[in-house]
N, C-alpha and C positions, 0 to 999 in steps of 0.2 A: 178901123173899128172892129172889124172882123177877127184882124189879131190881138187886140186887146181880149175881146171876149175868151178867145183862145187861153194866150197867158193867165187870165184871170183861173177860168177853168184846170188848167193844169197848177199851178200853186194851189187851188184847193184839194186839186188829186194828191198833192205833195201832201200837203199837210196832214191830212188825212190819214197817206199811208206812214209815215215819221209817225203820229199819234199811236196809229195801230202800232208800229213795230214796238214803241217806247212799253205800250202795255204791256204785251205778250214779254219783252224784254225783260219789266221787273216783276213778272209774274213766275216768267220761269227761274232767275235768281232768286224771287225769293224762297220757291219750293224747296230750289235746292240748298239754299240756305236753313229751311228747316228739317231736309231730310238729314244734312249734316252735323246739325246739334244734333239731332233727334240719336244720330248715330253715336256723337263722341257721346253724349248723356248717359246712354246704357251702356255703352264699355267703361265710363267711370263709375255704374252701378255695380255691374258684373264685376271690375277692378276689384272694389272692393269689400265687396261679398266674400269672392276669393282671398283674400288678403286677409278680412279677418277670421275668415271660417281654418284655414289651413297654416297660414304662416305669422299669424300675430302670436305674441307669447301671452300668459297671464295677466291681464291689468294693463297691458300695452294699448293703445290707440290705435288706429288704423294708421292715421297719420305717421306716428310717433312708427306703425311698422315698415311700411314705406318707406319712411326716410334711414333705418335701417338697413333694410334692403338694400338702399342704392348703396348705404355707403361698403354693406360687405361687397358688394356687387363691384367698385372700386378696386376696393383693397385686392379683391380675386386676380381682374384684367391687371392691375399693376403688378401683382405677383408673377402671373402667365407672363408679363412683358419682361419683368426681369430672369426668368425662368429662360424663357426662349434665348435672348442677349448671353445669356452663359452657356446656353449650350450650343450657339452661334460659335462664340468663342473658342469653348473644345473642339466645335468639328473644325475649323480652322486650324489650331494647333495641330489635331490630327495632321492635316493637309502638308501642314508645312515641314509636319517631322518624317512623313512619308515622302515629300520631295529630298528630303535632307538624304534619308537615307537611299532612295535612289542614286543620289549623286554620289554618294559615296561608294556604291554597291560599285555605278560606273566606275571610277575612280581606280577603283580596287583590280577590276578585271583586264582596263588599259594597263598596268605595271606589269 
């Protein structure tokens, strides 16, 4: 009987602290869940404040500049990528005509 009472007492201790932890749980989710809107919400005010204050053109949208934006923004890093890829390419070339002529420099001096 005695341990009954026990067990009983401890499952309500349980329940109890499970209940408490569940609160505190979605209390502090969901703070941080509104600190986190609350954060992107003003960097997409701020976004676009900046956007249309400085980089939209005449009669352009916000939207409509942004979505410019990305696409020069695109077109740039594609640029830089093939920019780099050819000058990859020359210093290579370099390389190998500087070996070449090594070998031959060799070549030259064993006769």
């Amino acid at each position: 009987m005695a341990k009954s009472k026990i067990v009983a007492a401890n499952e309500k201790i349980e329940k109890g602290v499970v209940s408490g932890y569940k609160k505190i749980e979605e209390g502090v989710v969901s703070g941080y869940k509104k600190i986190e809107n609350g954060a992107v919400e003003g960097f997409q005010k701020m976004s676009d404040r900046f956007v249309d204050k400085f980089l939209s053109k005449e009669g352009e949208s916000i939207e409509d500049a942004k979505n410019r934006l990305r696409k020069e923004q695109r077109e740039l890093e594609q640029a830089a990528k093939t920019d780099m890829k050819k000058r990859q390419q020359e210093q290579q070339d370099i390389i190998i005509a500087s070996i070449e002529r090594s070998k031959n420099t060799g070549l030259k001096q064993e006769v």
